[in-house]
N, C-alpha and C positions, 0 to 999 in steps of 0.2 A: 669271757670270750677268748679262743683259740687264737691268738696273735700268727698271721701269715707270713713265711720269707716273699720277697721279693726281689728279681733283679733287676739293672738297666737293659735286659732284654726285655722283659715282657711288653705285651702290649698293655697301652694306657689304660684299655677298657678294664683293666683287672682293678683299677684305684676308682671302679664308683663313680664315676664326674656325672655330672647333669649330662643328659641326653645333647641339648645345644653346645657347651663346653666341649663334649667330645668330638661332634660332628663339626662344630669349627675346627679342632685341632687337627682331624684326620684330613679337612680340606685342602690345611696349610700343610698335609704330609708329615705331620708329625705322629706316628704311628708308635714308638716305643716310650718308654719309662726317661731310658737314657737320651731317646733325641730330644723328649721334652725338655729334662734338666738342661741338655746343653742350649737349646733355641733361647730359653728363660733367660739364659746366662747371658747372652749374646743379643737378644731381640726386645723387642717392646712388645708386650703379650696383646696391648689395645689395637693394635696394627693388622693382626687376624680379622680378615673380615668377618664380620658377625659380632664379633670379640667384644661385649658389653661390660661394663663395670662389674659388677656382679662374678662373671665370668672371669676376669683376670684376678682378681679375689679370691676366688674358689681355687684357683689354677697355685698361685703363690702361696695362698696357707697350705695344701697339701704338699708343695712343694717343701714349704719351711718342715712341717712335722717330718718328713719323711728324713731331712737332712739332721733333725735334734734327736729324732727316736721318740717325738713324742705322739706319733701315729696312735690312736687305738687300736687298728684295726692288720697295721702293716708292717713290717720291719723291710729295710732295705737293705742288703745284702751284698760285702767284694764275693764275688765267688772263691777268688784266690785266697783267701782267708778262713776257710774251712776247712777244718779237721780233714778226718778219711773218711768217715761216716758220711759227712756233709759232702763230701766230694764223690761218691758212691753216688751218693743223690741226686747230686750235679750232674754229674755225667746221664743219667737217665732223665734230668731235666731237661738238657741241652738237648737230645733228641728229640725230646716234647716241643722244645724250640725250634728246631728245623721245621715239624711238622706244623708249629703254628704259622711259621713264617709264608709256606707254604698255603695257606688262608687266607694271606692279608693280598687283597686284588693290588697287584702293584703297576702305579703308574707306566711304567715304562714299555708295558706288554701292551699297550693301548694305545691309540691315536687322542692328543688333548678333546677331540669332539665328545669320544666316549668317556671319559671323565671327568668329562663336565657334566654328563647327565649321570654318571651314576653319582654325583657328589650330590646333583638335583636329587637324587631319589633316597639320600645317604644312606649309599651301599659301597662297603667300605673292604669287607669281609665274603668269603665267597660262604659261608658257614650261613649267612644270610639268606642263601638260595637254596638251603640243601631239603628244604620242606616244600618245593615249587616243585610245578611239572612240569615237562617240555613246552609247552603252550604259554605257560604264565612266563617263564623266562623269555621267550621270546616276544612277548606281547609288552614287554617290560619298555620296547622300542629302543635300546641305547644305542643301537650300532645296523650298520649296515649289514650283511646276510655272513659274508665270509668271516670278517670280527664276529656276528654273532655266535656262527659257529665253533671259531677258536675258542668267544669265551664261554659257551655251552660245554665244551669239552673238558674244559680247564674245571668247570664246576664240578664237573662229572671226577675228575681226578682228585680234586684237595675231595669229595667225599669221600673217596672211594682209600685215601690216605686212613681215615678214622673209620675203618671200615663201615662206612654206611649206606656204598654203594650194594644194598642188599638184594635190591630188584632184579632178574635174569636181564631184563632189559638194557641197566643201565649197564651190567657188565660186560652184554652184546656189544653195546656200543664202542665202550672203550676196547675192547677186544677187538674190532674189525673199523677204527677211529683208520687208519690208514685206507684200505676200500673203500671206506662211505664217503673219505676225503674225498678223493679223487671222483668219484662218482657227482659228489657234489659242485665241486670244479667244473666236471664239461657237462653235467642236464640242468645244472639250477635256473640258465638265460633260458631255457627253454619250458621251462613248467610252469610258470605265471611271471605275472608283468613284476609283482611283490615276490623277491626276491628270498625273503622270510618265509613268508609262505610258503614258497617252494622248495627251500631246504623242512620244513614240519612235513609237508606231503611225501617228502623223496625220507623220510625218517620214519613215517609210516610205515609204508610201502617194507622197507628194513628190518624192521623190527615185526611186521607182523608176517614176512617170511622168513624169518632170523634162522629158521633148522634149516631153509638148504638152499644153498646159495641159485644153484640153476632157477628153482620157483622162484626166488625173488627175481633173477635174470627177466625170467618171463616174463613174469607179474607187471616188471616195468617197462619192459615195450610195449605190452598192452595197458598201461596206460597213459590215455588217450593223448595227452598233451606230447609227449615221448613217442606214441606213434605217429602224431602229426607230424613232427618234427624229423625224426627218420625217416619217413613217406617221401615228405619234401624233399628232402639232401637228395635221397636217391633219383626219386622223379627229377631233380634238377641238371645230375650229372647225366640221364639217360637223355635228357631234351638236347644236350650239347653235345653229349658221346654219340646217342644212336643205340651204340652196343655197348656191353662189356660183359668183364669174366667176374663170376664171384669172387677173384681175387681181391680187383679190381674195384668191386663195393666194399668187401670186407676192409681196405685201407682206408675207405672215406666217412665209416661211421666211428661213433667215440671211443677210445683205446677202451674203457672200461664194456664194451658190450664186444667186444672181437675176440670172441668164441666161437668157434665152425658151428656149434649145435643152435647157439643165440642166433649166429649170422640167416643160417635155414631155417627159423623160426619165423626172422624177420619176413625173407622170403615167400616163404609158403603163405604167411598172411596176406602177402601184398598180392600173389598170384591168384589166392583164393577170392581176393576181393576185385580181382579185375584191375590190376593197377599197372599189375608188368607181365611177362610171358616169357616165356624160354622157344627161341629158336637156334636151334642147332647149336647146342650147349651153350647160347650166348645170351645174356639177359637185356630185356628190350622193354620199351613201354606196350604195357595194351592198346592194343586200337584194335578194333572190331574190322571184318574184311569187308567190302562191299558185296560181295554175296552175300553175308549176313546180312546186311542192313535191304538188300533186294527182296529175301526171303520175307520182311516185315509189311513190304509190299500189301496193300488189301486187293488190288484189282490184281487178280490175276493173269489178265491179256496182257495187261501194261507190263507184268513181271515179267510174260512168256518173250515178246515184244524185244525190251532190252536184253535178256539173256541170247537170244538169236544172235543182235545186232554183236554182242561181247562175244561169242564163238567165234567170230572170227569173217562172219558172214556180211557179203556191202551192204550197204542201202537199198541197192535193185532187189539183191536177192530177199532180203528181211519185207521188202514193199511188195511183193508178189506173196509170198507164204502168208501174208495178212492180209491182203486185198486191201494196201493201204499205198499214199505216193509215199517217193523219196522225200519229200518234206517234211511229210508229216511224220516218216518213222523217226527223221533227224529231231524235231519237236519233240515227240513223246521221251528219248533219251534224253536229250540237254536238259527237258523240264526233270528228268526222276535223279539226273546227276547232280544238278544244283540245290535240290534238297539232302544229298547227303553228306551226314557230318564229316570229321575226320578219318579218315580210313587206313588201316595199316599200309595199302598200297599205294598211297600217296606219297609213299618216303623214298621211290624212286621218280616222279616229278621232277628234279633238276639232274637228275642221268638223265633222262629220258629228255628235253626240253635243251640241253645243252650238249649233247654225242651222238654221231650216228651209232645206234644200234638197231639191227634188224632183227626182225620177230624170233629168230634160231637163237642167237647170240643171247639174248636177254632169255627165253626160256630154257637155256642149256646154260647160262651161268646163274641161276637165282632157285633153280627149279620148278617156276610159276608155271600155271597153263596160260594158255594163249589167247583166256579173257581178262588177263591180267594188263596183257599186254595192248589186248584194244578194250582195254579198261584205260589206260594212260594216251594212249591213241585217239580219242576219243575227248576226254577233258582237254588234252596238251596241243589237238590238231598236230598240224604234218608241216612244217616250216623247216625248212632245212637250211636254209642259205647261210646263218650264222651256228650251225652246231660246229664241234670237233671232232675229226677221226678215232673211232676208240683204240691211242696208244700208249706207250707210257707213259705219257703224259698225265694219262688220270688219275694215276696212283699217288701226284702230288697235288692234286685236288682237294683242298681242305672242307672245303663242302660236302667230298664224299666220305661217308664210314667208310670208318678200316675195315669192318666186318664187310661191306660192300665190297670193298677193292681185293679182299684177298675171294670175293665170289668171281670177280671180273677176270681173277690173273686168268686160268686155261684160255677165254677169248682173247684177254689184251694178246698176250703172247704164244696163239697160234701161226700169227703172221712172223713171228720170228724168227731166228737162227740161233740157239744155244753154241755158243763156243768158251766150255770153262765155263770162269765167271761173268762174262759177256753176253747177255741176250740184244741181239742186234735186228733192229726192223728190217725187214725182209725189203727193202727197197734200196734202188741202184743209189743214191746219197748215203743212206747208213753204213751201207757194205764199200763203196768207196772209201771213206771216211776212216772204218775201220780197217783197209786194207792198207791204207798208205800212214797210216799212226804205227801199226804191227809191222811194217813191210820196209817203209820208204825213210826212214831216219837218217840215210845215208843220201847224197843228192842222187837221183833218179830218174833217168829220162823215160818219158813216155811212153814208149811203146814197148821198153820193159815192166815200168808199171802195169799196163796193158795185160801183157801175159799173166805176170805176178796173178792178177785180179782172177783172170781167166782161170785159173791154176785153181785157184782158190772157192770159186763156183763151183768146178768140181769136185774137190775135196769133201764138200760140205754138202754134196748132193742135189744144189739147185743149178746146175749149167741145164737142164732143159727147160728154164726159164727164160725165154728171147727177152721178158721186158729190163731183165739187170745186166743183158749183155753189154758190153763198150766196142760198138761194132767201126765206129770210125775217129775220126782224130777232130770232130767236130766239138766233142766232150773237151777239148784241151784249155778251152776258153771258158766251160763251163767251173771247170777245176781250177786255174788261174784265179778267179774269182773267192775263190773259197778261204775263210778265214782262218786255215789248219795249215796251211803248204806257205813256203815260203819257194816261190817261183825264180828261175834263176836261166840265164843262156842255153841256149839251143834245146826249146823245148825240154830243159829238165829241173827239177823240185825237189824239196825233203821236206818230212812233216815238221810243223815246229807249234809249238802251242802259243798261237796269239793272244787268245785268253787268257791266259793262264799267266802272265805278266805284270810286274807293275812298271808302269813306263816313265812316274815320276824324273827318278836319276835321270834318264837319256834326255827328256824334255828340258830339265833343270840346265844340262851339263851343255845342249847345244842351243840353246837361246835361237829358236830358230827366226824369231819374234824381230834379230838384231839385222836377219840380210833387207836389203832395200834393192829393187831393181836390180837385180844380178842373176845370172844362170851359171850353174856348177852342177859338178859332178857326185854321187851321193861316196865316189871315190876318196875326197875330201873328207867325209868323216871317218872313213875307212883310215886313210895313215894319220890323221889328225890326233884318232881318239881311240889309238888302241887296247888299253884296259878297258875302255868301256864297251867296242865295241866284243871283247873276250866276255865279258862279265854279264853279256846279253845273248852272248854265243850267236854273231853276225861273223859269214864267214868271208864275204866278200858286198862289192857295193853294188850287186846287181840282187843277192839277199835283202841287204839294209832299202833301197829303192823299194823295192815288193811290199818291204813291210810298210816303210813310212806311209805309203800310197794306202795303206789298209788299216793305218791306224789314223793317220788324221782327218779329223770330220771330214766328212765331203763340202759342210757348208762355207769350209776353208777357200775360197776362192783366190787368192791372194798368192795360195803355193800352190803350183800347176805342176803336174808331173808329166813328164814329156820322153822318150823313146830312153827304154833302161841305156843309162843310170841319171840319166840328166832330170835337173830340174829348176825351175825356173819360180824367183822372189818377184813380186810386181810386175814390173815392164822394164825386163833386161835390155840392153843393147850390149852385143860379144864384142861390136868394132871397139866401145868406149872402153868395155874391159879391155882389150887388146891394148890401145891407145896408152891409157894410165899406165900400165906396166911400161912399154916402153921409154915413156918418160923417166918412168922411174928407174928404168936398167940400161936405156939405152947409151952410149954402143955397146951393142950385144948379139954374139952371135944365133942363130937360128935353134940351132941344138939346145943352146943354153937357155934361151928365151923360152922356148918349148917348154922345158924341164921347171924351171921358174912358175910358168903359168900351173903347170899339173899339180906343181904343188900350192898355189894360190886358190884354186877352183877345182882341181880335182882331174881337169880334164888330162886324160892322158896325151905324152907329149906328141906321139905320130899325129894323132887326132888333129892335135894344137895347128900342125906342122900342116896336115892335107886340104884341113879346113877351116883354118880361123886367119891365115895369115894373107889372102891371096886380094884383099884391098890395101896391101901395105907395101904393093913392089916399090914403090916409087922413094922410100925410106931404107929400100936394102940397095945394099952393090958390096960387092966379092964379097958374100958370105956375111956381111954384118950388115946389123939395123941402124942404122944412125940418125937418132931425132934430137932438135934442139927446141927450148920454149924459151918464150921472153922471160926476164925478169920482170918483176914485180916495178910498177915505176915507182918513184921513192919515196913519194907521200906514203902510198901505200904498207910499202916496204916498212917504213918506220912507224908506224901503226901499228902493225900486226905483229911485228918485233917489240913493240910495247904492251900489247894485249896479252901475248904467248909468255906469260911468266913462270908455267908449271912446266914439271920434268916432261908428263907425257898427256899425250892427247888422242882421242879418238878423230881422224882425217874428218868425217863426217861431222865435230864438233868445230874444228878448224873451218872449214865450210861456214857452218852455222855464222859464225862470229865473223868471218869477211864479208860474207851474203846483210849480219846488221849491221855494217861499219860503210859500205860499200854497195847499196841496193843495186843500183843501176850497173851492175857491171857482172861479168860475165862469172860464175863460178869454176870456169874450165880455168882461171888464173893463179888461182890454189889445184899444184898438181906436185907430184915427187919433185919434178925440179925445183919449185917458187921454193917447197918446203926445207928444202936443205940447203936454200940458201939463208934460209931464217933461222940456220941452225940445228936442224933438227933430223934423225937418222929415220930415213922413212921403212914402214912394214907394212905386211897388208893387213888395212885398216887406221892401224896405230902410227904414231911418232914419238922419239925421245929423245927427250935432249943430249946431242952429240957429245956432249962431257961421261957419259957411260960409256964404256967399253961396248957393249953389245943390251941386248932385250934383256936378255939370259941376267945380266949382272942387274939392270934395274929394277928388274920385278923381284931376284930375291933381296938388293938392298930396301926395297917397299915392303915386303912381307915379313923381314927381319927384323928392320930399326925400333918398332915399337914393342911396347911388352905386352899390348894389349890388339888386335886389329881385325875389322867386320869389313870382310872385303864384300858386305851387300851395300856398302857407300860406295861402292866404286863403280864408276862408270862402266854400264853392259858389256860396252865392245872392249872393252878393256879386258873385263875380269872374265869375258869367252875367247877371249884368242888364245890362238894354240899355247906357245909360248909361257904366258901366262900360268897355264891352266896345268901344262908339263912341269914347268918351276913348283907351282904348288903342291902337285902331288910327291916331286923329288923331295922338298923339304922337310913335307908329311912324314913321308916312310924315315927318313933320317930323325923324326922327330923333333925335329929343333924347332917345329910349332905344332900345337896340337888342337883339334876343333872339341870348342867345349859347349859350344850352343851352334846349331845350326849357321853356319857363316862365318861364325865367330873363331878366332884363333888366341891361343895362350903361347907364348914365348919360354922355351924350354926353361931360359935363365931367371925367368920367372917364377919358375915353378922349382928352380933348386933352394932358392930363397927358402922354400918350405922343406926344404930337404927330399925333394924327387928328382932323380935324374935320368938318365937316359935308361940308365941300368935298372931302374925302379919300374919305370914302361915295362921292360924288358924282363923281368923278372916275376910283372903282373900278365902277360900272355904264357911264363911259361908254369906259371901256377894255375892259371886257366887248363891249359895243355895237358898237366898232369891232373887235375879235377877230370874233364869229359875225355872218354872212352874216346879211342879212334871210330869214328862213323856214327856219333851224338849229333844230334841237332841242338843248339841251346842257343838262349839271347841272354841279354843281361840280367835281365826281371827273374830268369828262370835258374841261374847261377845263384842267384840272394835267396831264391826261395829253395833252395836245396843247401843253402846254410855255407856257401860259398865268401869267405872274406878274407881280404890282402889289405895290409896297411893303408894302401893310397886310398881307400875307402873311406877316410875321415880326410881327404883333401878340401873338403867342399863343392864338390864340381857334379854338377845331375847327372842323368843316364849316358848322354850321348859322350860324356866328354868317356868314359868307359869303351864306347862302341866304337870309338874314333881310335883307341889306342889298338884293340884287338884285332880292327879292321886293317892296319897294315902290316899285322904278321901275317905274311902269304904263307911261309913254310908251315904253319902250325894249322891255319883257317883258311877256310872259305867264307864267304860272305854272299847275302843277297835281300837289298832292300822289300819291306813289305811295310808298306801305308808309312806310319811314324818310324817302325822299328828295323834292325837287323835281323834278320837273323843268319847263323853261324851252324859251319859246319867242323868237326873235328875230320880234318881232311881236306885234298886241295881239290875233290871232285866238285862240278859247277851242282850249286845247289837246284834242285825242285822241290815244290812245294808239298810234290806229288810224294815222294822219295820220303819225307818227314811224316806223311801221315802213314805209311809203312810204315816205318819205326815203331811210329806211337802203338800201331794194332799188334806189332808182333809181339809183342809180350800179356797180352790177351785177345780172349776170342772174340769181342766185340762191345761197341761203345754205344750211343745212344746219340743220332746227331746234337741234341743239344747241349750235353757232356762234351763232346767233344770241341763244340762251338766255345763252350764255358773254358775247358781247357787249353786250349789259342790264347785267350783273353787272360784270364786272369793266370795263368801261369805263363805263358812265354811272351805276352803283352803281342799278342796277334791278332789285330781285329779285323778279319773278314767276314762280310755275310756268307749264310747256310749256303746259299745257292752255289756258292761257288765256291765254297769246300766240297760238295757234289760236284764240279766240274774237274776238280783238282782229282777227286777220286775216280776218275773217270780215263786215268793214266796209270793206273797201279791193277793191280789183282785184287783191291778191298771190293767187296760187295755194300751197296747200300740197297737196304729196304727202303723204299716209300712210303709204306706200309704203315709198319712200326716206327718207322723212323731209326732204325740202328743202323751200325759200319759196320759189318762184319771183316774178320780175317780175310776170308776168301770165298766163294762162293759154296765150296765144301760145307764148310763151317756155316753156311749160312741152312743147308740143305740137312744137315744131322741135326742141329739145336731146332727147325722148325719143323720135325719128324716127333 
């Protein structure tokens, strides 16, 4: 006998073992010559499950012969120890060995489920399979559909290694293994509930139109499981859409059949079988029209009957041509409408049921005849009390198709006015509205708005219409009222967008929550709160009065607004205000007392002077006020010098604490005089202990001393008085504290610790500066995502503590809160919201509202609803459709791309 080389490559099966011997060994993964030797070496052979005496026996003497040379049948072989000849050999062994390697099913391509069952079935070797057929292999059950396939394919390859992939078939296969993948990917859920199954059918289908791809295309829409299931999808998306464009299907069915010729395949079947319809290049589901379904009619009168009543014709008149009553022709209709099914012209039922439109209107926008219409007339009745005017409004009607609303535009907007990008309802509110937004920016008195408007009728070709005239000045209160003008002395106004606002900051900054029975002037927040009132663009307090009165609920009762600019907290009394001041200043002369009060309440000081002082003659003579109050008696005195242990106090807190120490006694006893004899330097509202210099010095030694400080601990009236609130922001801008959480302050000396200084701030706005373009809009979020980084970025400190540094370079930024975020302008013009969505459009021609929703949000951290990005746009020259739902450029751009 021919003695064999062998090496510690081969596989074991080539030394002979019993059948169970080897299928134990291959379970335990020991697959080659060489892993055995070494496991032998290292392992207990009886440990192998299966592994029977017997077996570990057979396993050791082959091993011992192979290692003595006293094999009969084998030698074992170093490779590296062979001649040239022998290594000639070797080398064309070793590729023999790749391809065996290649055979052996290896573990790691599988999930342990699948080889567990092919160990069940010991299949170890894909050479095992290579006499199966597609059917047997899969019937095999080891694996789920997509492992099946992998390992179908895989079979298909180690054959097709020892060329025995001879079949046209199996070569098809491998040959177009990437198409069929994918095919199998998105139809397999779709072709049977079995999984397997349905990759053998869709392999079929493959192989038995393998010469041309198109017949198989076909082949597999039509069948049936595959038709069902595209039927569906489309039928699904036309139940929700209404309409669509073949585009529009062709995106919705599986990448592997989106092919224009397959797509009109798809189509033509569906239309041939009644499933969908083409009107006016747009695709729709079938429904049969009720004329059709009238036509199927057997009595012929009953048919004549309701065709009459649908022409258009009443009751009287259809009850006379038949010698029948109005009841009965109403009966005969109702009973032939309620028997019919669904009807194509049912898909105007919520227009029709929810808008006036009259009989012209709907058969000139849809092109129906006019039994269409008392075809809906008819099922829907005549109720009108809750419909809608047909105006633009309806174009954001999600109920209605878009195919619908671009039939509606010529009616919506005959009542219109085209100016530019502007279609403006032809009514005296719209054209106002539009006239003093365009016109009136500047303040504007009346009855040159008046003309302006007038002016403007003409221009535009509607002045011989009397119902949009402005014939008298009756209109002034009408306008007054309106939520665009900010109304202002002597009958005159400027537009200002109230909407368009976020009013958080001004509500935050003036605690309005803190006045108690007091009446002022809105003059008061006017010199109070002068960045703010810049940073809201309030130009005086007869503006700011307008607005507050327009912005705070009505169900506000509590703040009364009373004759511009005054307004009134609770249940003021002026004398008490009068009174406490005086204590607090007096002796004091008139002019000064005046002056004092304007700036305490707002009220200007002549006002003070003509009419607030005239129950207090009896406290003046030559020129000055002279009032004295008790002191405090001493119990008292020495109590409330023992209570009063902090620097500063809200007056109103002082109160509080004499009123529980002292129930029964008068609170007029706590007044500026009692208070400064307790020490303390009185202001309005506030006290501090007379050991500070002034306000000024104790609020920045409070805001300075710590390294850490959340002035939302601090008492209301405290942390809103003017004072106060001036110190903060001076400190701000000088940086010597910075806000790193809402409230929250860091101490400059704090943050040099970490090596940032004032210069490192300072240095981070003007790296900012040289990043964004002069006239950029950016926020923080949208700096980091354009790959924007400066050292202080590894400070530790989140968003705001960033928007806090940037927010007080004036010279470089503009600034203007929205919701959580800032945002910033590269420039010192007051920002709108309006002005940024310009930007975004001028560098393309249009966006898609919810693109652009999406880009607020996740790129510049801007969360406003849709509606009112539409209102924002509603100040610019961008156009938005309703329709489509996109922002165009400008209304141009809207009018070429929809051509």
């Amino acid at each position: 006998m021919e003695m064999k080389f062998i090496t510690k490559d081969d596989f074991i099966d080539v030394l002979e073992l019993s059948t169970r011997t080897n299928n134990c060994l291959r379970r335990a993964e020991v697959h080659t010559i060489g892993s055995l030797i070494e496991y032998a070496k290292n392992n207990d052979l009886s440990m192998i499950y299966g592994m029977g005496r017997l077996s570990v026996e057979e396993v050791e003497r082959v091993l011992k012969e192979l290692e003595t040379g006293d094999n009969s049948k084998f030698i074992l072989i170093d490779k590296g120890t062979l001649d040239i000849k022998e290594k000639t050999k070797c080398r064309s062994e070793k590729d023999e060995n790749i391809r065996k390697e290649n055979l052996l099913i290896s573990a790691g391509d599988f999930d342990d489920e699948m080889k567990e069952k092919l160990c069940e079935k010991n299949i170890f070797l894909y050479t095992q399979l290579w006499d199966k057929s597609i059917s047997e292999i899969y019937s095999l059950g080891i694996a789920k559909y997509k492992s099946m396939w992998d390992f179908f394919y895989k079979t298909l390859e180690s054959r097709d290694l020892y060329d025995k992939a001879t079949s046209e078939e199996a070569k098809f296969l491998l040959k177009n293994y990437k198409i069929l993948n994918r095919i199998i990917e998105e139809l397999v859920p779709y072709v049977n509930r079995n999984k397997n199954v349905a990759v053998l059918q869709l392999l079929h289908i493959f192989i038995t139109n393998r010469y041309d791809e198109k017949t198989f295309l076909k082949s597999l829409i039509e069948y049936e499981p595959i038709k069902m299931f595209l039927n569906g999808k489309i039928i699904f998306f036309l139940k929700r859409n209404h309409y669509a464009s073949k585009s529009e299907i062709f995106e919705i069915i599986p990448a592997c059949l989106q092919k224009t010729e397959i797509m009109e395949d798809i189509l033509k079947n569906m239309e041939k079988g009644k499933i969908i319809c083409f009107e006016k290049g747009k695709i729709c589901l079938y429904l049969p029209s009720f004329s059709e379904i009238l036509d199927k009619i057997p009595k012929q009168r009953t048919k004549e009957i309701v065709r009459s009543r649908f022409s258009g014709k009443t009751l009287e008149d259809v009850a006379k041509e038949f010698d029948l009553t109005r009841e009965r022709v109403r009966q005969i209709v109702s009973k032939v409408i309620s028997g019919f099914p669904d009807v194509k012209e049912n898909k105007y039922i919520y227009l029709y049921e929810n808008y006036h439109i009259n009989e012209d209107e709907f058969c000139e926008a849809f092109s129906e005849p006019v039994e269409t219409y008392m075809y809906l007339k008819t099922i829907c009745g005549v109720k009108n009390g809750d419909k809608k005017e047909l105006d633009e409004e309806i174009l954001f009607d999600e109920n209605i198709p878009q195919q619908m609303k671009k039939m509606l535009e010529p009616v919506i907007y005959k009542d219109y006015v085209r100016i530019g990008a502007t279609a403006i309802r032809k009514n005296r509110p719209e054209l106002v509205k539009y006239v003093v937004k365009k016109y009136c920016k500047e303040q504007t008195r009346f009855d040159k708005f008046r003309e302006i408007y007038m002016n403007f009728l003409k221009e535009n070709g509607i002045d011989n219409e009397t119902a949009l005239w402005i014939e008298d000045r009756a209109y002034i209160n009408q306008l007054s009222e309106c939520n665009y003008v900010l109304w202002n002395q002597g009958k005159s106004f400027r537009y200002y967008d109230i909407a368009g606002q976020d009013y958080e900051d001004l509500f935050d900054t003036l605690d309005l929550e803190q006045y108690e029975d007091v009446e002022l002037s809105t003059l008061k927040f006017i010199n109070d709160y002068p960045k703010l009132m810049g940073r809201y663009d309030i130009h005086d307090e007869y503006e700011f009065h307008n607005l507050l009165k327009k912005i705070i609920p009505k169900e506000n009762t509590y703040i009364k607004f009373g004759r511009m600019p005054t307004m009134e907290f609770g249940n003021p009394n002026t004398d008490n205000q009068v009174l406490e001041m005086l204590l607090q200043y007096a002796p004091i002369s008139v002019k000064d007392f005046a002056k004092m009060y304007e700036k305490q309440y707002g009220v200007k000081a002549e006002t003070v002077i003509g009419s607030y002082m005239k129950n207090f003659d009896d406290y003046f003579y030559d020129g000055i006020y002279t009032l004295s109050a008790d002191n405090l008696p001493h119990e008292e005195f020495e109590k409330m010098k023992e209570l009063l242990t902090q620097d500063c106090y809200a007056i109103l807190e002082v109160k509080q604490i004499y009123k529980s120490q002292f129930p029964y006694k008068s609170i007029s006893a706590i007044n500026p005089y009692t208070l400064k004899t307790l020490g303390f330097k009185v202001y309005t509202g506030y006290i501090i202990k007379n050991t500070y210099d002034s306000a000024l010095s104790y609020f920045k030694h409070m805001l300075t001393k710590d390294d850490i400080i959340d002035i939302g601990n601090l008492n209301r009236h405290i942390r809103n008085c003017v004072t106060f609130i001036s110190t903060l922001y001076d400190i701000c801008a000088k940086y010597e504290i910075i806000e790193f959480e809402p409230h929250k302050y860091i101490n400059i000396r704090k943050l040099e610790e970490k090596g940032i200084t004032k210069d490192t701030l300072k240095d981070y706005c003007n790296a900012v500066a040289e990043k964004v373009k002069p006239g950029e809009f950016f926020t923080v979020t949208s700096l980091r995502k354009d790959g924007f980084t400066h050292k202080i970025d590894d400070a530790g400190f989140g968003y705001w503590f960033y928007v806090s540094i940037l927010a007080e370079d004036y010279e470089h930024f503009s600034c203007r809160r929205m919701g959580k975020t800032r945002l910033f302008y590269r420039g010192r013009e007051k920002i709108r919201m309006s002005d940024m969505l310009s930007v975004l459009l001028s560098v393309r021609k249009y966006i898609s509202l919810e693109e652009l929703h999406r880009l607020l949000a996740d790129y510049y951290n801007i969360h406003v609803n849709m509606y009112k990005i539409i209102e924002f746009m509603k100040e610019t020259d961008l156009h938005y459709d309703p329709i489509d739902k996109r922002v165009y450029r400008d209304y141009e751009t809207y009018e070429k791309m929809k051509k």
